[in-house]
C-alpha positions as MATLAB code, in Angstrom:
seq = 'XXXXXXXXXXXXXXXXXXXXXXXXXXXXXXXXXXXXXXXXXXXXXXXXXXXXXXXXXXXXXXXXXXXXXXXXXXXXXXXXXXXXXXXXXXXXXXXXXXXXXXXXXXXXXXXXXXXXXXXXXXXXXXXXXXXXXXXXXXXXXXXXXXXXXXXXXXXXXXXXXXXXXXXXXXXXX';
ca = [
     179.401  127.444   93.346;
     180.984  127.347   96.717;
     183.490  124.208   98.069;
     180.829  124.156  100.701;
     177.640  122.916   98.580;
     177.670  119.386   97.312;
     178.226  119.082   93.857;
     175.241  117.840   91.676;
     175.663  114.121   89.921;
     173.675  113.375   86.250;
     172.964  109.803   88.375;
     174.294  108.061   91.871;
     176.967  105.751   91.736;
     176.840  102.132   90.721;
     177.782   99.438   93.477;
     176.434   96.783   91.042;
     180.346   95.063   91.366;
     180.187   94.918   95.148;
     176.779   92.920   95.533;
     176.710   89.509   96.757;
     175.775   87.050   93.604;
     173.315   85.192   96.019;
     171.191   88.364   96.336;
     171.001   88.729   92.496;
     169.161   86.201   91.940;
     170.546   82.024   92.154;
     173.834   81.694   93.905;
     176.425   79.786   92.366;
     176.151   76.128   92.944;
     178.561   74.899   95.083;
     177.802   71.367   95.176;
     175.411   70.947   91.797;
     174.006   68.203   91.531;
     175.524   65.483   88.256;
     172.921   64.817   85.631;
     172.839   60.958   86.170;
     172.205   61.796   89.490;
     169.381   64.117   88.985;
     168.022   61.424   86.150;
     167.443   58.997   88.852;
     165.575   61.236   90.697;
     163.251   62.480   87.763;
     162.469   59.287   87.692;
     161.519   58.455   91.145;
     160.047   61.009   91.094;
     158.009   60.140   87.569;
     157.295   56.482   88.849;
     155.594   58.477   91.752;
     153.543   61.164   89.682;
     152.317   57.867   87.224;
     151.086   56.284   90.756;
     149.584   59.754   91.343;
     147.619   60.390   88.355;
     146.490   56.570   88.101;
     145.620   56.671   91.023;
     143.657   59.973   90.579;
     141.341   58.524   87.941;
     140.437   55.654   90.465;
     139.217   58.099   93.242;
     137.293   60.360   90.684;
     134.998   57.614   90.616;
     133.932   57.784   94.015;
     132.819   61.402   94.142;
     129.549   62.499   93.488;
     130.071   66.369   93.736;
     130.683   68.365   90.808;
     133.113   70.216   92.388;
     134.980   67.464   94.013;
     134.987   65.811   90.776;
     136.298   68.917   89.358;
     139.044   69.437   91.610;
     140.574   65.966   91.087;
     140.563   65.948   87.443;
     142.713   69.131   87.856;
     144.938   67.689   89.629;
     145.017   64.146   87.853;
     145.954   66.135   84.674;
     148.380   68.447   85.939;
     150.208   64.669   87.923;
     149.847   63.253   83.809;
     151.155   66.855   82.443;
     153.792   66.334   85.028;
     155.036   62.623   84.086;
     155.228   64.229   80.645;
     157.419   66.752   81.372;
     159.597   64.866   83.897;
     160.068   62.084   81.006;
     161.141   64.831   78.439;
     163.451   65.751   81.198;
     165.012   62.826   81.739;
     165.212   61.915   78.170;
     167.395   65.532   77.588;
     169.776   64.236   80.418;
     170.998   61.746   78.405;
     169.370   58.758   80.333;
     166.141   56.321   79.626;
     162.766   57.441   81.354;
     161.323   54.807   83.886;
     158.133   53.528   82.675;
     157.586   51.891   86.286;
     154.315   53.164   88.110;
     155.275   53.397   91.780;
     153.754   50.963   94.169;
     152.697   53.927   95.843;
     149.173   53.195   93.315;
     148.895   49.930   94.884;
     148.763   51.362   98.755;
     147.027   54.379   98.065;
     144.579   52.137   96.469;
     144.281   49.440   99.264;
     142.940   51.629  101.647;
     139.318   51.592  102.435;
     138.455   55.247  103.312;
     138.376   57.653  100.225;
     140.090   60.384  103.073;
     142.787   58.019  103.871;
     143.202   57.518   99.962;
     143.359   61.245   99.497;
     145.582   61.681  102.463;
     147.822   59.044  101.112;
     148.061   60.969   98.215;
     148.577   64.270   99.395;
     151.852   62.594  101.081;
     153.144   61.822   98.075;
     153.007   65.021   96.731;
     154.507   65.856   99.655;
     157.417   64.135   99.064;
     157.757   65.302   95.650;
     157.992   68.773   96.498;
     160.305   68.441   99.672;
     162.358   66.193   96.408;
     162.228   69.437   94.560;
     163.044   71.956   97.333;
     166.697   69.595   98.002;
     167.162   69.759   94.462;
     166.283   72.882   93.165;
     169.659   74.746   95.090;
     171.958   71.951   92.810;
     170.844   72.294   89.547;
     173.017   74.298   87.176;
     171.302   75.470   84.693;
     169.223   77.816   84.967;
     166.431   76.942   82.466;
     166.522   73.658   83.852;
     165.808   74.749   87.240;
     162.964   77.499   86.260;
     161.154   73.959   84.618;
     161.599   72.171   87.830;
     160.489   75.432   89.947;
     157.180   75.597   87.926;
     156.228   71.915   88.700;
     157.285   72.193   91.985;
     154.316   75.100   92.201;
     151.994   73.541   90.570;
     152.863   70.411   93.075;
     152.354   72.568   95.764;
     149.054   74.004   94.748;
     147.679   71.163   93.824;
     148.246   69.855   97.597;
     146.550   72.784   99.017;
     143.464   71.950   96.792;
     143.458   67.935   97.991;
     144.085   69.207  101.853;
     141.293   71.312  101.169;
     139.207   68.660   99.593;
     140.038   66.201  102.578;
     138.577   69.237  105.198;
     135.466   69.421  103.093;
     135.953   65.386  103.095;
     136.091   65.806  107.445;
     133.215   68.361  107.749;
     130.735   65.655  105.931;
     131.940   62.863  107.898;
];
């Protein structure tokens, strides 16, 4: 072998030490968030999804359409799957689960127009997710957060069916 021809390596170097630990999956927390702190949000945020899936059950009655009727009991089990899990959340943290159902029910339910009911809804699920995306970056543990992250998605999909359900809901109007 000449000094001029590179020399051959069983495998390239490892620069596993000099990566960033943001791009390796969660960066470390810098401000995480205290668990009494994040209790008291589970439960706003429990007191909403009870509103939610309450709610829910009133509207199914006002559909007709298989599908439509479908659709909502989806989602009105995955908002009761999700006061479930929240509560076992909150119950790990140390702290007492609200068993307070959001006025939220009481305004979603005053309106007149099943779209503005829906609509109404689909801003509260709003707000839970945007509550999830501040969150999510300030909890610690890991497991924790991967629990959150899943209900945040099924949150999120769950909005995409109702907005899609309220432009089926505009096209009949």
């Amino acid at each position: 072998m000449s000094d001029l021809e590179p020399a051959s390596c069983a495998s390239p170097p490892c620069y596993a030490s000099e990566i960033d630990p943001a791009y390796s999956g969660r960066a470390q927390i810098v401000d995480p968030i205290p668990e009494a702190e994040l209790a008291s949000l589970l439960n706003a945020m429990l007191e909403v999804g009870r509103a939610s899936a309450k709610a829910l059950t009133a509207l199914l009655a006002e559909f007709e359409q298989q599908e439509a009727i479908d659709l909502l009991a989806s989602v009105q089990r995955d908002q009761a799957r999700f006061c479930g899990v929240l509560t076992r959340i909150v119950t790990q943290l140390g702290e007492t689960p609200s068993g307070v159902t959001s006025s939220f029910h009481d305004e979603v339910l005053g309106l007149e127009a099943v779209a503005e009911r829906l609509a109404l809804l689909n801003g509260g699920m709003a707000w839970v997710v945007s509550r999830f995306d501040a969150t999510l970056p300030r909890v610690a543990s890991d497991e924790l957060c991967g629990v959150l992250a899943d209900l945040r998605e099924v949150q999120r999909a769950d909005l995409k069916d109702c907005e899609a359900l309220l432009d089926w809901l505009a096209g009949q109007a």
